[in-house]
C-alpha positions as CSV (number, residue, x, y, z in Angstrom):
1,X,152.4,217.3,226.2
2,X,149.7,218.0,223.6
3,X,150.0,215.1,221.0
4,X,149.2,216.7,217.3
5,X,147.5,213.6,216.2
6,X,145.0,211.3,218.4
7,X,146.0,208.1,219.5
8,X,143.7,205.7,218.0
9,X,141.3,203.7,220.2
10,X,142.6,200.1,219.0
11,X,146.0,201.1,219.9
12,X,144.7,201.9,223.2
13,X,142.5,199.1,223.7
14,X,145.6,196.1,222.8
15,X,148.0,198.6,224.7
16,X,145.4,197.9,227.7
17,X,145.5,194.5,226.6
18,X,149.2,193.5,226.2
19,X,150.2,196.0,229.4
20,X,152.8,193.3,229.8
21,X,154.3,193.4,226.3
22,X,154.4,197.4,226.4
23,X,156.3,197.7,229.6
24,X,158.7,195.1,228.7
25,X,159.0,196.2,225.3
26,X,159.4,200.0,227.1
27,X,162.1,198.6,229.6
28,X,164.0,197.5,226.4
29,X,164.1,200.3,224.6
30,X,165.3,202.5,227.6
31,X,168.7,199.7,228.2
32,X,169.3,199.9,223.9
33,X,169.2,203.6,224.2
34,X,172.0,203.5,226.9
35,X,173.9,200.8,225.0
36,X,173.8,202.8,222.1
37,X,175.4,206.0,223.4
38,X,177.8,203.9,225.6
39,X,179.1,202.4,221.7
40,X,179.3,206.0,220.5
41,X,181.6,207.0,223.7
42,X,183.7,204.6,223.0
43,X,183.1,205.0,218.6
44,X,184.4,208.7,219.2
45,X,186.1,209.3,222.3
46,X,187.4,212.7,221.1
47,X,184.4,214.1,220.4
48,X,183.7,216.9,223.1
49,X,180.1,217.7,221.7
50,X,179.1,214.4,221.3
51,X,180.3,212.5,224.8
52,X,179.2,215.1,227.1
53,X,175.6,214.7,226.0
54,X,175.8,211.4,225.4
55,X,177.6,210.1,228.9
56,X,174.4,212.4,230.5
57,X,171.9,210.2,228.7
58,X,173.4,207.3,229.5
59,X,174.0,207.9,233.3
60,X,170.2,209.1,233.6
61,X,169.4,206.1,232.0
62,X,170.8,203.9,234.5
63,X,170.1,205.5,237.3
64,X,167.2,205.5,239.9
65,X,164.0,206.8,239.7
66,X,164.5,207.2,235.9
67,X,161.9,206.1,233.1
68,X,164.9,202.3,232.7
69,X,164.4,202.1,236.4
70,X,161.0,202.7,236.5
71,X,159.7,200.3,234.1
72,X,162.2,197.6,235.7
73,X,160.4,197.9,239.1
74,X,157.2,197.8,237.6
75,X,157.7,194.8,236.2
76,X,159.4,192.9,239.2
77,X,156.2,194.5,240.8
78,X,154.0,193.0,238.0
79,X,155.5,189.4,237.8
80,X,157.0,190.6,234.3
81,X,160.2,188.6,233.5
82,X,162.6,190.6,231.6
83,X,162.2,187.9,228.5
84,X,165.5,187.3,226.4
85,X,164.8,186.7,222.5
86,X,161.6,188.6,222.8
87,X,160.4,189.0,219.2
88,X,157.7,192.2,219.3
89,X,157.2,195.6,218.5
90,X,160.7,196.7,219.6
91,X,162.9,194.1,217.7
């Protein structure tokens, strides 16, 4: 993927820094997006066009070998504890 923009350096250099925060604050953002479409399953039921996708997102978000899982085993792999009341970029 070509990015239109450049990442600036800083960003790069505190994302080097705070690897930790990223991935945790990465693993996060991966279990709200399953949340999320799991409370708009059950928001609108009915909805055909919206469930399908939506129950597909959610089960590759759970599964294995998926961005969720991946980030959870590199943290367990890391000594990363998945921090409750984290307050950071995500929140």
């Amino acid at each position: 993927m070509i990015l239109e923009a450049a990442t600036a350096s800083a960003w790069v250099e505190t994302a080097c820094c705070e690897w930790r925060t990223l991935l945790l604050d990465h693993a996060n953002c991966e279990k709200k997006a399953a949340s999320t479409a799991l409370a708009l399953l059950f928001a609108y039921p009915d909805d055909r066009s919206l469930t399908t996708p939506l129950s597909l997102h959610t089960r590759e978000t759970v599964a294995t070998d998926t961005p969720a899982s991946r980030a959870t085993s590199l943290m367990e792999t890391n000594g990363v504890a998945p921090t409750v009341g984290l307050t950071g970029p995500s929140r």
